[in-house]
C-alpha positions in Angstrom: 177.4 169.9 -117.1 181.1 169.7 -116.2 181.2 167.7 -113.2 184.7 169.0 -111.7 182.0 172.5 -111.2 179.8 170.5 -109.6 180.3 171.7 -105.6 179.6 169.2 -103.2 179.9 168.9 -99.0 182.2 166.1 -98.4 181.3 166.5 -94.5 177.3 165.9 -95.5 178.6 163.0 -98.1 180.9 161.3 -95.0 178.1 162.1 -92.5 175.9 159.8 -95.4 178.1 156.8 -96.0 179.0 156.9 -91.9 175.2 155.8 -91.4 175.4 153.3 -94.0 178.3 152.2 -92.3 176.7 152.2 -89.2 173.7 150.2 -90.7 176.0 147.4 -91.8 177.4 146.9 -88.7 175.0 146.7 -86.8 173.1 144.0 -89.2 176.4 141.9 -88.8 176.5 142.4 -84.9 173.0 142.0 -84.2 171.9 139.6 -86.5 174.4 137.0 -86.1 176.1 135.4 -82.9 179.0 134.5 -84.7 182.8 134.4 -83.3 185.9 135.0 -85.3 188.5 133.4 -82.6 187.6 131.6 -79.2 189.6 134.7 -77.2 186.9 137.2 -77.4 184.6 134.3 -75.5 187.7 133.0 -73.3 189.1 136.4 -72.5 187.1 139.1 -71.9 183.2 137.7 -72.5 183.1 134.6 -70.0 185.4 136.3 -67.0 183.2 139.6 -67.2 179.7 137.2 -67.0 181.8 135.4 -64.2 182.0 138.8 -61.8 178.5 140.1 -63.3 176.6 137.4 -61.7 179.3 136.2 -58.7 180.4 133.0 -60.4 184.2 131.8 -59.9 185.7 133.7 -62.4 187.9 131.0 -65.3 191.1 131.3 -66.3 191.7 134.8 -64.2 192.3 133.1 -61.2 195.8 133.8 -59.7 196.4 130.5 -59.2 195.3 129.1 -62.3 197.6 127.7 -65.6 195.6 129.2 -68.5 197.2 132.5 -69.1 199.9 132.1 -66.6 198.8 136.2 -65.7 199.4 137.3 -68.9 196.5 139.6 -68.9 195.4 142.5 -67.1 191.9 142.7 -66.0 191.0 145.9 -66.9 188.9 145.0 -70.4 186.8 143.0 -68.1 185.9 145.3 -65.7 184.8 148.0 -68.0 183.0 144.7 -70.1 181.5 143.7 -66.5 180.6 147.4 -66.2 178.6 147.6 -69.1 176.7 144.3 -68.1 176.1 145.2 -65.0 174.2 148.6 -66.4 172.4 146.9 -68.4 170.9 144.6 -65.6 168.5 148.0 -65.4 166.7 147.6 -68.5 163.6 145.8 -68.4 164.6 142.6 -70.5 166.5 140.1 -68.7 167.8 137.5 -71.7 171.3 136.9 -72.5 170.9 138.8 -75.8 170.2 142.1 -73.6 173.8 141.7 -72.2 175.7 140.6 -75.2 174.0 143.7 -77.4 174.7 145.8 -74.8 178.5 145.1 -75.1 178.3 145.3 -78.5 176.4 148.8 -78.9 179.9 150.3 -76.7 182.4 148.3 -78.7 180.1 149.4 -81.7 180.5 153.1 -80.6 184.1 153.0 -80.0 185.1 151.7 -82.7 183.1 154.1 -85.4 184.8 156.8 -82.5 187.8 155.5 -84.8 186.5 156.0 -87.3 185.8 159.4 -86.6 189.2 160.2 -86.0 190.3 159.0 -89.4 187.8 161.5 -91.0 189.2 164.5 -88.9 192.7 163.7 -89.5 192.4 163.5 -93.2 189.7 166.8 -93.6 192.1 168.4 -92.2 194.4 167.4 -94.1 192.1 169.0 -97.0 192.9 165.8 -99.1 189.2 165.2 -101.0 191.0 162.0 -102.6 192.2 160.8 -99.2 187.9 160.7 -97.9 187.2 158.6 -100.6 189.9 156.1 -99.3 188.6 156.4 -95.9 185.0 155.8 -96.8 186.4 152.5 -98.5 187.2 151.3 -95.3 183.8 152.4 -93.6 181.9 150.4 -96.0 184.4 147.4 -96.4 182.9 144.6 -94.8 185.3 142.0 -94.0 187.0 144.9 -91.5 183.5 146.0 -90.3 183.1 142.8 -89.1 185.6 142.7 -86.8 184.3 146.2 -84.8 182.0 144.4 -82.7 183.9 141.8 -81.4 185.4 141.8 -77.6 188.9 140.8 -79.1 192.3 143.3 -78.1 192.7 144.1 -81.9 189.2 145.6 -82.1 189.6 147.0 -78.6 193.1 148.8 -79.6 191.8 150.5 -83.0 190.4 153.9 -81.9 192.9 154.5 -79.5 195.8 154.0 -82.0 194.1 156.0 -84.6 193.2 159.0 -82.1 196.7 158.5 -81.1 197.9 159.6 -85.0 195.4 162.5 -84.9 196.8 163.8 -81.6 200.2 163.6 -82.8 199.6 165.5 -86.1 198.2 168.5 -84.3 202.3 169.1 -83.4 201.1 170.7 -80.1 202.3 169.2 -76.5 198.8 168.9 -76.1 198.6 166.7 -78.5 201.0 164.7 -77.7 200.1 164.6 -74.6 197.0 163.0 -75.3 198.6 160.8 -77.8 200.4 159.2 -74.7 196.9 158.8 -73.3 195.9 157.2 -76.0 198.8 154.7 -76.9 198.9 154.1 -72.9 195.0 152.7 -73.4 196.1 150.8 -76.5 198.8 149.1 -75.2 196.7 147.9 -71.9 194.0 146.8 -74.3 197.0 145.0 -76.3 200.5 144.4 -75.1 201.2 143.9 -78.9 200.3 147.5 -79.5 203.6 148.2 -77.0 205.8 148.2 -80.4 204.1 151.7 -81.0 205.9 153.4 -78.4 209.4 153.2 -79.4 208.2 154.2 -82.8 207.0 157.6 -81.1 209.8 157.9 -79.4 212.5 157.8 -81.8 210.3 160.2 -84.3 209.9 162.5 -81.7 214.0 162.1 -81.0 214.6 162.3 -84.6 212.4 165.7 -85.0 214.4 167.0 -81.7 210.8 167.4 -80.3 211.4 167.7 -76.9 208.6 169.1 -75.6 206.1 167.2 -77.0 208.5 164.0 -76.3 208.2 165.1 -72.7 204.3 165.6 -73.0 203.8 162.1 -75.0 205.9 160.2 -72.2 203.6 161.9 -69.3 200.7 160.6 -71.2 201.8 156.9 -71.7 202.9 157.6 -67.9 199.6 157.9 -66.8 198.4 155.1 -68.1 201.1 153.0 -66.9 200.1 153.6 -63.2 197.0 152.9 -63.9 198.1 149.3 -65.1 200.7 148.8 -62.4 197.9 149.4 -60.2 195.6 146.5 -61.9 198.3 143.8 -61.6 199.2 144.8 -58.2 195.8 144.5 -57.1 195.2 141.3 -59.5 199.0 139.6 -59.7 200.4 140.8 -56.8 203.3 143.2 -58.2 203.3 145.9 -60.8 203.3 145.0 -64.3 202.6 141.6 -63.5 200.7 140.6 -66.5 203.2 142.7 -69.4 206.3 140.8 -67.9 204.4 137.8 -68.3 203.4 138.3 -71.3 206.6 139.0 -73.0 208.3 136.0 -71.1 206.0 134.0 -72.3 205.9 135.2 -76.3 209.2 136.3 -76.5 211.7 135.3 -74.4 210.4 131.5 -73.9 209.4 131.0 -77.5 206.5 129.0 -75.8 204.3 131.0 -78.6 205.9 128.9 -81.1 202.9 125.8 -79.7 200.5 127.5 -81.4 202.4 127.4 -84.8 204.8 129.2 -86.7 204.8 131.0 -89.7 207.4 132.4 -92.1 208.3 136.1 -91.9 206.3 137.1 -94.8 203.4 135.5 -93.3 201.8 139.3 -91.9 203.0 141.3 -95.3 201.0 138.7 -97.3 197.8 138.7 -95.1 198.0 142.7 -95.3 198.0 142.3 -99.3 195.2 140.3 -99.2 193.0 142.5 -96.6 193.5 145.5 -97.8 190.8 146.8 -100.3 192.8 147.1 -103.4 191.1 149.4 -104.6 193.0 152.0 -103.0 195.8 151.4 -105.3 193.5 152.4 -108.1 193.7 156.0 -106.6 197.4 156.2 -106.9 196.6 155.3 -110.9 194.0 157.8 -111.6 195.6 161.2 -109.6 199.5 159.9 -109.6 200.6 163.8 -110.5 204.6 162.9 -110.7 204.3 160.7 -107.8 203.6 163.1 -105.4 201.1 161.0 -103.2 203.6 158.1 -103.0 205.9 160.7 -101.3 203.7 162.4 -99.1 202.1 158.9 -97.9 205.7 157.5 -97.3 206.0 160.3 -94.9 203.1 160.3 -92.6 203.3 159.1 -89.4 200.0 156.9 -89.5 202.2 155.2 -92.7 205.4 154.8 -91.0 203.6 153.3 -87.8 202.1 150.8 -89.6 205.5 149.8 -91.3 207.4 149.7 -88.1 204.3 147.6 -86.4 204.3 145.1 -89.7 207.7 144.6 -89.6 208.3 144.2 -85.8 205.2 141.6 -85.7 206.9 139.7 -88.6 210.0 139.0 -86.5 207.8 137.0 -84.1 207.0 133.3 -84.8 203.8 132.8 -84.3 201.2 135.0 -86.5 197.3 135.0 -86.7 195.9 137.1 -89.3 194.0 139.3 -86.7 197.0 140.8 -85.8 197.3 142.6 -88.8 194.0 144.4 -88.0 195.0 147.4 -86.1 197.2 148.1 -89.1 194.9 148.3 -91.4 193.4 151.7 -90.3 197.0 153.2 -90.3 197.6 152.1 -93.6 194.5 153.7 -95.1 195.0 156.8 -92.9 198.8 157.3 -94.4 197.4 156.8 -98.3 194.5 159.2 -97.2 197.6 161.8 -96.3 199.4 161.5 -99.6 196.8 162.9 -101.4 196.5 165.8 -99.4 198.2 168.5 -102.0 196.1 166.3 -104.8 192.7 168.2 -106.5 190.3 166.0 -107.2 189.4 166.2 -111.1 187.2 163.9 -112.8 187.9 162.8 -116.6 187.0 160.1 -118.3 190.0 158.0 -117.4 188.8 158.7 -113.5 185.5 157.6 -113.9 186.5 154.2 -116.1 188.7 153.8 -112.7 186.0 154.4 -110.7 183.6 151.8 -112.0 186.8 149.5 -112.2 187.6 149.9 -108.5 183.8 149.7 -107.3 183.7 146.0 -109.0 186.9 145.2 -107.4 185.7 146.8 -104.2 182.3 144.1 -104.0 184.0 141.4 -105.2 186.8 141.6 -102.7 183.9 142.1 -100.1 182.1 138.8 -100.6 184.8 136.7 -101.4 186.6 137.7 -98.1 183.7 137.7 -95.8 182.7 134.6 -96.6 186.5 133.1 -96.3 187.1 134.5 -92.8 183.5 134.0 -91.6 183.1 130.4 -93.4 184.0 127.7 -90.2 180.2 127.0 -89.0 181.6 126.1 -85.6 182.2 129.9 -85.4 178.3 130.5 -84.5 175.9 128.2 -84.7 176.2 127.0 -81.3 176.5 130.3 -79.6 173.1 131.2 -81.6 171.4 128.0 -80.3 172.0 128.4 -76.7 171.0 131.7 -76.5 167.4 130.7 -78.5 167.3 128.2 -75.5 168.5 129.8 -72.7 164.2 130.5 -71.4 163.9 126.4 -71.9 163.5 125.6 -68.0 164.8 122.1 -69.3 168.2 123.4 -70.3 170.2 122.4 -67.2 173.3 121.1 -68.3 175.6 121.2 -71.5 178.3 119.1 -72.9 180.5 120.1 -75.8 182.1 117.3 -77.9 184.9 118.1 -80.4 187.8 121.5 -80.6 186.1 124.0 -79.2 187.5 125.6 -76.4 185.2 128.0 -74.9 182.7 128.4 -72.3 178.5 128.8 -72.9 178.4 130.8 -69.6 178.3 134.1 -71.5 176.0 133.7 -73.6 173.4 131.8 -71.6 174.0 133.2 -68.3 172.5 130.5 -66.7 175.3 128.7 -63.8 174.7 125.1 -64.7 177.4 122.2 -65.8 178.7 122.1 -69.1 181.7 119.8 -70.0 184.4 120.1 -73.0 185.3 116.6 -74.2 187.8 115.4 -76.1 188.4 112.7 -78.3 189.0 109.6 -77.5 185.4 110.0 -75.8 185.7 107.7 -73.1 184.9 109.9 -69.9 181.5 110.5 -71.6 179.8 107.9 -69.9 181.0 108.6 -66.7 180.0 112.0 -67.1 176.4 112.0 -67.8 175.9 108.9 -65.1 177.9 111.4 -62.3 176.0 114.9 -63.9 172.3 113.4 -64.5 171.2 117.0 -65.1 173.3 117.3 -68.3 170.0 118.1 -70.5 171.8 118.8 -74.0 174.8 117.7 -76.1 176.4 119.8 -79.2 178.6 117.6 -81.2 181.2 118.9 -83.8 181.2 116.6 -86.6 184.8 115.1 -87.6 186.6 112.5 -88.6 187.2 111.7 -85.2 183.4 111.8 -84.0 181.5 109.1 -86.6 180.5 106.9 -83.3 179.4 109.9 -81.3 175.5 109.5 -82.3 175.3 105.9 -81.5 177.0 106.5 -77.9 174.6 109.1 -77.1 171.4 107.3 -77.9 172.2 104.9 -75.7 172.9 107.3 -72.7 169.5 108.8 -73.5 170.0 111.5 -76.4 168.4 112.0 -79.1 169.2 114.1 -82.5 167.1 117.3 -82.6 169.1 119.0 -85.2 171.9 118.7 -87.5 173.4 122.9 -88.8 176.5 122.2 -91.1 178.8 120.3 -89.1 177.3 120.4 -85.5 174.2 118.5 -84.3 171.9 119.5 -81.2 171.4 116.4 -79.0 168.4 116.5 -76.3 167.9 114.4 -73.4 165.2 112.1 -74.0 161.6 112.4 -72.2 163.1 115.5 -71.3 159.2 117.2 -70.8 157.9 114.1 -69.3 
């Protein structure tokens, strides 16, 4: 049987390997309280608990010194919202609230995904689906779909954004504004997208659908200029803020700074390589590299690496929005490119599926390998029904609240070394009921200390241990 005869549905294939996608993601975000970074706790999570149950809200405060108003409030209200409705179903436990967040975030972002399969069907590129369903089944970017972070949150809306703008119509473009508008109030890092449009639009002398694109982000502008009027009290509060504060202070440079290349090499590490292998196994003249070079999902993702690499301070989750864009620009190349199988394909096949796994595990389990990341979280939410939980202190670098994940309104202190307050604190706060140490070079005391102010050691996970109050049923 010659398998190049062999017809096949690639809309009943994707519909397959979008439900194994599906089931991998939801085994990572519902079998695992883990965090990547403490701002999907600090910055969206904890304020939305805050206004779900009337609690002073942290760090949104007008007054307040932790973002200096450098975010809009709008991700929390629609996170509040989704707490909130689930106040209805009949299970009242933190986990109920946190899934429920995580079922939306979960839905938006394979929404993304969804757009990356119409843009590159019709784009009648059988090569370029494969690529796509690399990414739906690649793990270490799976991971990442769940999680209240801006990144995660700006993904769809930047993909939908490419879709809208390849249909050429005003429409379209319109939309595309929409949807760019949303991204950039998710992200004010996603802002570098709109000068891109612009000047292709300018370039193509596509007036109309320049006009149309610029209504769109329009909208969406009022709609923020609203928020930090009503939060901040001017318009656009929060963006000014935020790019006085990144930008024009340098005041991002406290949180480290990296060389230039910093972004370009996370990118060659994250991205599944075996993408590449496609360009060795249907190169016909080098027509892919050319037709990928010019999409517009390809040259957005340049233009966004190459701005972010001008900025001092990089994380490697700011790379993440890019990564769709890249795939969905390699996906285009290959859209004049029949799919034949020889023998030399399916060698490169087998090749790029090892490559594919291995890449997998070896990332996942170097971006997800820092036990402080969630074995705490996990713990308080087990012990959130104990009516003896009253109180929490946190010893060592973690900067993030419990509140959202317990969603229970009782004490919990952060310490810091060198440790001294701690006394005073459990003598002033006698209903501080449990302690979660972080082990470190700076904590080898810590144990002693808290046996004698009435702890004891109830479990030891990697490099945290659970500390209980003693006689604490008595």
């Amino acid at each position: 049987m010659n398998i190049n005869t062999v017809k096949w549905n690639s809309k009943t294939v994707f519909i397959g390997i979008a439900i194994l996608s599906l089931a991998l993601q939801c085994f990572f975000a519902f079998s695992s309280m883990d965090i990547y970074h403490p701002d999907e706790i600090s910055q969206i999570l904890e304020p939305a608990h805050s206004l779900t149950f009337g609690l002073e809200m942290p760090n949104y405060d007008p007054g307040g010194t932790f973002v200096y108003g450098m975010r809009n409030m709008l991700a929390i209200y629609l996170t509040t919202a989704v707490m909130m409705a689930s106040k209805i179903l009949p299970w009242k436990t933190p986990l109920t609230y946190l899934f429920s967040v995580k079922l939306v975030l979960l839905a938006l972002f394979n929404w993304g995904f969804y757009g990356m399969y119409r843009l590159v069907k019709s784009s009648k590129s059988e090569i370029g689906l494969i690529a796509v369903a690399m990414l739906a089944l690649y793990v270490p970017f799976l991971r990442f779909g769940y999680r209240t972070l801006s990144e995660t949150l700006s993904i769809p809306f930047l993909i939908w954004a490419c879709v809208w703008l390849n249909e050429r119509t005003g429409k379209g473009a319109f939309r595309a504004g929409l949807a760019v508008g949303i991204s950039v109030i998710f992200r004010y890092g996603s802002g570098v997208v709109l000068p891109f449009v612009f000047g292709d639009l300018l370039v193509q002398k596509e007036w109309k659908r320049l006009g149309y694109f610029i209504a769109g982000a329009a909208v969406m502008a009022l709609v923020l200029a609203i928020d930090d009027t009503l939060q901040w009290g001017r318009p656009f509060h929060s963006v000014l803020a935020y790019f006085k504060y990144n930008i024009l202070s340098g005041k991002s440079k406290d949180f480290g700074v990296q060389p230039w290349y910093d972004h370009v090499k996370d990118l060659a590490m994250f991205l599944p390589w075996s993408l590449w292998l496609l360009f060795v196994g249907f190169w016909d003249n080098g027509k892919p590299v050319k037709k990928m070079l010019s999409s517009t999902s390809f040259q957005m993702a340049v233009f966004y690496t190459v701005v972010f690499s001008l900025v001092a301070h990089k994380e490697f989750r700011f790379v993440i929005p890019i990564i769709p864009l890249l795939v969905m620009g390699i996906s285009e190349g290959f859209s004049e490119v029949k799919l034949q199988w020889r023998k030399k394909t399916a060698v490169l096949a087998l090749l790029g599926l090892a490559i594919f796994i291995g890449q997998s595990i070896v990332l996942n389990n170097a971006i997800y390998k820092d036990p402080r990341t969630g074995s705490q979280y996990d713990w308080v939410i087990r012990n959130y029904t104990n009516p003896a939980f009253t109180g929490l202190i946190i010893i060592g670098n973690v900067y993030v609240g419990m509140h959202s994940y317990c969603h229970k309104d009782i004490p919990q202190f952060f310490i810091e070394p060198p440790y001294n307050q701690l006394g005073k604190i459990v003598g002033d706060y006698p209903q501080l009921s449990h302690a979660i140490v972080h082990v470190s070079k700076d904590t080898p005391d810590l144990e002693d200390k808290l046996n004698k102010l009435g702890f004891i050691k109830i479990k030891k996970d990697k490099q945290v241990i659970y500390f209980e109050k003693r006689n604490l049923y008595n």
